[in-house]
N, CA, C and O of each residue as an XYZ file, in Angstrom:
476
protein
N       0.850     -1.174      0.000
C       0.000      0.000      0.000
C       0.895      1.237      0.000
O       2.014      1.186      0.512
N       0.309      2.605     -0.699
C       1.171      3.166     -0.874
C       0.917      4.539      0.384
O      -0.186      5.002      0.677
N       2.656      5.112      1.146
C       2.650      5.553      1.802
C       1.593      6.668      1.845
O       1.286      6.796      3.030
N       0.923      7.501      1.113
C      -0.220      8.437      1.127
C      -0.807      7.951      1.472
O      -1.147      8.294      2.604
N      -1.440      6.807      0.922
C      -2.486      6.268      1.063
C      -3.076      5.700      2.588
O      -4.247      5.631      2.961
N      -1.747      5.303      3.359
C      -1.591      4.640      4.920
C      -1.847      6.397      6.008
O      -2.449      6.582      7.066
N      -1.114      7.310      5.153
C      -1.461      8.897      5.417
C      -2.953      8.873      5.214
O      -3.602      8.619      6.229
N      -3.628      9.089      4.097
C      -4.997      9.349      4.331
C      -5.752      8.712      5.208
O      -6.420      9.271      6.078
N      -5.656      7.142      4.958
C      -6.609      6.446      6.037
C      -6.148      6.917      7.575
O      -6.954      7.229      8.452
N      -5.005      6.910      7.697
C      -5.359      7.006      9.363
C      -5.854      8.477      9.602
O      -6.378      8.765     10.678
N      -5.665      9.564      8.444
C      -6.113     10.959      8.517
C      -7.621     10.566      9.015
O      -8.036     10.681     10.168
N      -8.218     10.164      8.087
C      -9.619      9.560      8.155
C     -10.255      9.209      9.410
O     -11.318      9.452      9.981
N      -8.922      8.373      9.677
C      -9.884      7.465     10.939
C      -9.369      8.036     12.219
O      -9.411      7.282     13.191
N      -8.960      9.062     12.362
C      -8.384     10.487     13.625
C      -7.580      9.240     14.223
O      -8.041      8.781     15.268
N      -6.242      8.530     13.602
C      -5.039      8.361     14.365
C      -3.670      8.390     13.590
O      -3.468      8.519     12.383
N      -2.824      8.239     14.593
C      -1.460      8.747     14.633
C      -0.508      8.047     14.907
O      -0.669      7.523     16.009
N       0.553      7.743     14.363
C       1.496      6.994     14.805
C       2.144      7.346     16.032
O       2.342      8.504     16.399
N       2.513      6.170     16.738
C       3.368      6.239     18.241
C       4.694      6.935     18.140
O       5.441      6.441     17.296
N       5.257      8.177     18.938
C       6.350      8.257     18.516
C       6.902      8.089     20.605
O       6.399      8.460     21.666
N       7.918      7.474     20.271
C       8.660      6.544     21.470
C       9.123      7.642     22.558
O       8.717      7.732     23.716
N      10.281      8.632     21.760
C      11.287      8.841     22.119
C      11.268      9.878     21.185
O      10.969      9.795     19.994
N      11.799     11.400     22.168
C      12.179     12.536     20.971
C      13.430     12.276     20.131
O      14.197     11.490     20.687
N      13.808     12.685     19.043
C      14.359     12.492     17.878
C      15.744     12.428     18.542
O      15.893     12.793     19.708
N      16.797     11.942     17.761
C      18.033     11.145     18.691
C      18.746     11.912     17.677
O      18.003     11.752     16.708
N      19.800     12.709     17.243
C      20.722     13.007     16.259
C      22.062     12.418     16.203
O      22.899     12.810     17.016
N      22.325     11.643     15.453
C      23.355     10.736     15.354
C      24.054     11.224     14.653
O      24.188     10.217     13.958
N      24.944     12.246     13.965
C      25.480     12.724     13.386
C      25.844     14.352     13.146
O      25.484     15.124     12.258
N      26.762     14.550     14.390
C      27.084     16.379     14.695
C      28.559     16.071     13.605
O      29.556     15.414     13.904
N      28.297     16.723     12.418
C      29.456     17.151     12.097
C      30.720     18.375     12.544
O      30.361     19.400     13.122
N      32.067     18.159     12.240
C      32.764     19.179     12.503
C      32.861     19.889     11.644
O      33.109     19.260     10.615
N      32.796     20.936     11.489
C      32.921     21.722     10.783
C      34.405     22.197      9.745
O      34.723     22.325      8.563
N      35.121     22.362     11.477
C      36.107     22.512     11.381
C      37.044     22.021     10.465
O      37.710     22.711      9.693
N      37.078     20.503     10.606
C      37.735     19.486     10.212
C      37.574     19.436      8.556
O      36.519     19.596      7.942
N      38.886     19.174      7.990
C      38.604     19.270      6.370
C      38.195     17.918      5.869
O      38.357     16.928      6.582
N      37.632     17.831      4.584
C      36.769     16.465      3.998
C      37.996     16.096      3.266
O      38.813     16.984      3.023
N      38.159     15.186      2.982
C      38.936     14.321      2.370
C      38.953     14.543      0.933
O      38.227     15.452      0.532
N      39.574     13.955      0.153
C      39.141     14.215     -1.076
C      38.491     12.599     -1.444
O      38.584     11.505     -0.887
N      37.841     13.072     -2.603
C      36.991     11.682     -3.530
C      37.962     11.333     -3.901
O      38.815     12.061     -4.408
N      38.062      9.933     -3.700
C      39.569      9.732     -4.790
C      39.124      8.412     -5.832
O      39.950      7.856     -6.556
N      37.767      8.048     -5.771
C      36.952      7.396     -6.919
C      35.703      8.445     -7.474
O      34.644      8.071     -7.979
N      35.989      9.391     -7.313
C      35.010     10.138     -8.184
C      33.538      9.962     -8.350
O      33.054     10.470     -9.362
N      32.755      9.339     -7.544
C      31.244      8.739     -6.984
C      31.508      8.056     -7.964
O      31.044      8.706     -8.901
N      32.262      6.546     -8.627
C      32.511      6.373     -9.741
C      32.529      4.932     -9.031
O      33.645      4.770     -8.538
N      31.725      3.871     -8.811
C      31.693      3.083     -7.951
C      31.921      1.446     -8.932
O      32.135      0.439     -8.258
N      31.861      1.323    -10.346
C      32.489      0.707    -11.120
C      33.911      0.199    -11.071
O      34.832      1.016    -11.094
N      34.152     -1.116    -11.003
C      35.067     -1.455    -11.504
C      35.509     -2.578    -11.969
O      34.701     -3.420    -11.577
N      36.354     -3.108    -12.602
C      36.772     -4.017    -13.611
C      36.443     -5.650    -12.876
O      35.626     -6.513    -13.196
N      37.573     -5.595    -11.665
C      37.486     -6.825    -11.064
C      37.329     -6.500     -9.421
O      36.958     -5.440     -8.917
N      37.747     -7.799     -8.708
C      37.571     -7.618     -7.101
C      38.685     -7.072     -6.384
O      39.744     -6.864     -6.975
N      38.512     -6.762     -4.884
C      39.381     -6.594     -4.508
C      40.469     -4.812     -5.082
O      41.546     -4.282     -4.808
N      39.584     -4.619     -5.734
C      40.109     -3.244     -6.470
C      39.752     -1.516     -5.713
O      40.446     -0.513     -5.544
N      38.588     -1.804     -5.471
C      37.884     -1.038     -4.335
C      36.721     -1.454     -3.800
O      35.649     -1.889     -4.221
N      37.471     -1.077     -2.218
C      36.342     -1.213     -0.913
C      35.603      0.224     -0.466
O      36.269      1.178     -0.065
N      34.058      0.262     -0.593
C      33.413      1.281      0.550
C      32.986      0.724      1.602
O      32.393     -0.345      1.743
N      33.465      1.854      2.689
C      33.141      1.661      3.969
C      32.037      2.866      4.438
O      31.850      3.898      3.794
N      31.452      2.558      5.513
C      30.100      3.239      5.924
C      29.998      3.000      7.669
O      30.575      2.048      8.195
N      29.424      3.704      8.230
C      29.534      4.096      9.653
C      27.772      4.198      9.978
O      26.991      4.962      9.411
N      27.550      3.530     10.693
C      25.802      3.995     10.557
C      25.380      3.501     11.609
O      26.067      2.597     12.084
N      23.948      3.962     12.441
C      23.770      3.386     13.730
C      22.435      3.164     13.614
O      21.574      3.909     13.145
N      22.303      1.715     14.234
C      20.605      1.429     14.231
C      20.291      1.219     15.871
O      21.085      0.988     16.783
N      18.750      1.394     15.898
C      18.262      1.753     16.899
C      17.411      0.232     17.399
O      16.589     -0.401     16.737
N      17.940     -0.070     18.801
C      17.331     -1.782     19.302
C      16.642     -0.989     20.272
O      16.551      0.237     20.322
N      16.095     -1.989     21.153
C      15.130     -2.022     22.349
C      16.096     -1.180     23.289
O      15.783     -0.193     23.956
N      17.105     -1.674     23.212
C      18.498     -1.410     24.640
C      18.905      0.415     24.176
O      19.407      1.215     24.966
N      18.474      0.768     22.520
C      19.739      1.717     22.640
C      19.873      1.871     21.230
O      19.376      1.351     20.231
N      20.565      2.604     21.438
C      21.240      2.316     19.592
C      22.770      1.619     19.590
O      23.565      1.440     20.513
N      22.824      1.372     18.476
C      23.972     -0.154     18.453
C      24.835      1.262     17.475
O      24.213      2.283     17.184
N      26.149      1.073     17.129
C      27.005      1.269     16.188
C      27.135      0.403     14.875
O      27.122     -0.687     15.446
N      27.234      0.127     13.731
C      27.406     -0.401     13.112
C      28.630      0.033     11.902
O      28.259      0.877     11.086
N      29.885     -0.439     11.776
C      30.931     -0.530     10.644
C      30.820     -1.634      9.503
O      30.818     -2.838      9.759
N      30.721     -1.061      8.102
C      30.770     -2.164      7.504
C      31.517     -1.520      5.978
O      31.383     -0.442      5.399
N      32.204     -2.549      5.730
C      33.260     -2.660      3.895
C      32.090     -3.098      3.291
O      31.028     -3.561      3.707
N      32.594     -2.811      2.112
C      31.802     -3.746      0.624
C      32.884     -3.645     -0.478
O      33.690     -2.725     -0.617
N      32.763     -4.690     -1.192
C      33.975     -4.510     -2.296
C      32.961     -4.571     -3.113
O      32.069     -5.390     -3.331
N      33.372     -3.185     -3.674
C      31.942     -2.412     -4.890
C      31.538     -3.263     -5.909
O      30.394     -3.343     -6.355
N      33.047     -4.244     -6.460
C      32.488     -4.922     -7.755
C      31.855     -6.210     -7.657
O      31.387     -6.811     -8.623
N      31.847     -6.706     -6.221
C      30.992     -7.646     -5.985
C      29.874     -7.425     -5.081
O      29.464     -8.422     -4.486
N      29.163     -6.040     -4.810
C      28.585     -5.424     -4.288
C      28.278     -6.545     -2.800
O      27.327     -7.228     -2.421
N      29.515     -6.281     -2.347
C      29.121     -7.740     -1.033
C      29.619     -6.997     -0.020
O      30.386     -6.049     -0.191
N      29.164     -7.434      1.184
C      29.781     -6.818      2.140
C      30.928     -8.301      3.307
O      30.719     -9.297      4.000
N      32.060     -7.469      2.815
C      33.098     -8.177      2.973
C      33.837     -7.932      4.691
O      34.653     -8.723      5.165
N      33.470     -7.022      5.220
C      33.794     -7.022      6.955
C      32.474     -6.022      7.336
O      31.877     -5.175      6.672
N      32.325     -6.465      8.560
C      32.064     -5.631     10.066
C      31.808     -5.696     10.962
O      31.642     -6.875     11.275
N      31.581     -4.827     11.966
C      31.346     -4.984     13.347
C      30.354     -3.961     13.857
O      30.217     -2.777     13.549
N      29.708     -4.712     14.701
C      28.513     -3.882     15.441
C      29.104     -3.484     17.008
O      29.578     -4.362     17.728
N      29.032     -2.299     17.365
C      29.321     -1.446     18.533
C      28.864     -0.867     19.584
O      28.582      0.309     19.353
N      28.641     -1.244     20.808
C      27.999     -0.021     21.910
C      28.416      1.422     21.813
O      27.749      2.440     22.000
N      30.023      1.225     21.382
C      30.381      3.138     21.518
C      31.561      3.359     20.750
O      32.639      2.766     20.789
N      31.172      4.321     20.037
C      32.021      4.535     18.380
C      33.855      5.016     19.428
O      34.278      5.921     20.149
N      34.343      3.702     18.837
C      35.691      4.191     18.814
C      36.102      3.792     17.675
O      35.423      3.016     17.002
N      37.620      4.391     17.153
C      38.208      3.727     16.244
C      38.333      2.258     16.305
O      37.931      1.741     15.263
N      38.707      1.521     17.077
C      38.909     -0.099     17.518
C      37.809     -1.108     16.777
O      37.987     -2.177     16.192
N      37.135     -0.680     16.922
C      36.070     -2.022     15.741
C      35.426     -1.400     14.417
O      34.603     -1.948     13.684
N      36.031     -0.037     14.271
C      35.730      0.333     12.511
C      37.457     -0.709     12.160
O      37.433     -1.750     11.503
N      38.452     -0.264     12.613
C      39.683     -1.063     12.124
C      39.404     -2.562     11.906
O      39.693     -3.240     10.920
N      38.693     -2.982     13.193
C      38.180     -4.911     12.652
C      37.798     -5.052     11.894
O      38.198     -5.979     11.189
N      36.291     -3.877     11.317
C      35.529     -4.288     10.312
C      36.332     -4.325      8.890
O      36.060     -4.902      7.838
N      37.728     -3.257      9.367
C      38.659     -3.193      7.873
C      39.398     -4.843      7.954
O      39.146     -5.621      7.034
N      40.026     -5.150      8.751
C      40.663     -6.414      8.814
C      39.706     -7.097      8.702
O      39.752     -7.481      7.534
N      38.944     -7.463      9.112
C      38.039     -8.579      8.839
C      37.760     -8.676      6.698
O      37.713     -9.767      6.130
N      37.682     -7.894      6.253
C      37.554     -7.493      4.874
C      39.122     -7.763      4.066
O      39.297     -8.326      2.985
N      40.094     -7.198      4.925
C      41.108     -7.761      4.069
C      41.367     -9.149      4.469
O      41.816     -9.766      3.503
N      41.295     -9.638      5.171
C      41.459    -11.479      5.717
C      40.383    -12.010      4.576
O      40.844    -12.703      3.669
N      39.057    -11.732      4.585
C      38.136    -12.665      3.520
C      38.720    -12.480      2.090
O      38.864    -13.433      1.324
N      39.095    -11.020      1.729
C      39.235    -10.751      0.095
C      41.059    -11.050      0.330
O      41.469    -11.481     -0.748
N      42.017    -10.977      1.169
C      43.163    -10.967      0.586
C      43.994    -10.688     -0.509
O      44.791    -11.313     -1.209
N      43.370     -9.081     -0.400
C      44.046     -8.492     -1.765
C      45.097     -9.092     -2.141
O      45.686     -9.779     -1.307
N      45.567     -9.000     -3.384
C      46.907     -9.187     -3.684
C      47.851     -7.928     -4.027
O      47.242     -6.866     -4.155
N      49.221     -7.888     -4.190
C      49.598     -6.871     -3.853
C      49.734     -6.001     -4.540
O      49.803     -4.843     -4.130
N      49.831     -6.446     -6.160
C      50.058     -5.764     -7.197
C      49.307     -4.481     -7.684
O      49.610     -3.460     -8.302
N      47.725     -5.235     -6.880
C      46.854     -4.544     -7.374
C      46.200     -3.109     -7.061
O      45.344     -2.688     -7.839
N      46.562     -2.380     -5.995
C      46.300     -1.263     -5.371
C      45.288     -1.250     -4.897
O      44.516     -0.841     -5.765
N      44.591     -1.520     -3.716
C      43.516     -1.895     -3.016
C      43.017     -0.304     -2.949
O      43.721      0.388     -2.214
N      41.917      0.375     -3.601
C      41.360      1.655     -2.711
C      40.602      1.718     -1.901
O      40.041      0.623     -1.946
N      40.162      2.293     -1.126
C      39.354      2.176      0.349
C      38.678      3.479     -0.014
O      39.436      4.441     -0.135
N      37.174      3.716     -0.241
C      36.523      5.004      0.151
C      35.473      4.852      1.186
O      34.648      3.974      1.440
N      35.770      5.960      1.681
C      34.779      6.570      2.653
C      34.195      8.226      2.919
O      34.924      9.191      2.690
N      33.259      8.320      3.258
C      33.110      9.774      3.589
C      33.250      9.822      5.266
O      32.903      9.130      6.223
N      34.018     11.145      5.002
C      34.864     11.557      6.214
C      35.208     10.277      6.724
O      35.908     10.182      7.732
């Protein structure tokens, strides 16, 4: 059914969805801090594996809390090749989720492994 449509009826029928908990903001950027550069050009194509990995930082919300979540993908096999789920964002288990990704794919060396991420 389409989302308007779940909008009108409950318009209709005078109800409202439950909301839990005021809005949680998971993401204060610095300002300060400079961005990296693109160094694949949103250009997420490529030939073979193991050629380039994206990584992503993202947090989902359980009963307990919100969890952390790190995870790779090696773009040309659109798979997700490491990660790790977190109580509290340190560097220490985004680095596993990278090792864990080079242990399954074991780049080889010739090939120049790129790694993107934002910030």
């Amino acid at each position: 059914m389409a989302r308007c449509t779940v909008a009108w009826l409950m318009k209709a029928m005078i109800i409202q969805n439950i909301i839990r908990d005021k809005p949680y903001k998971t993401t204060i950027p610095d300002k300060k801090l400079p961005c990296l550069p693109d160094k694949v050009n949103r250009l997420f194509r490529v030939p073979a594996q193991n050629m380039l990995c994206v990584s992503d930082l993202t947090n989902v919300a359980t009963w307990k809390g919100f969890v952390h979540v790190a995870f790779v993908i090696d773009a040309s096999a659109r798979k997700i090749v490491g990660w790790r789920v977190s109580t509290s964002l340190h560097a220490g288990f985004v680095l596993d989720a990278l090792e864990q990704a080079v242990h399954e794919r074991r780049p080889t060396k010739g090939i120049g492994l790129v790694r993107h991420s934002n910030r």
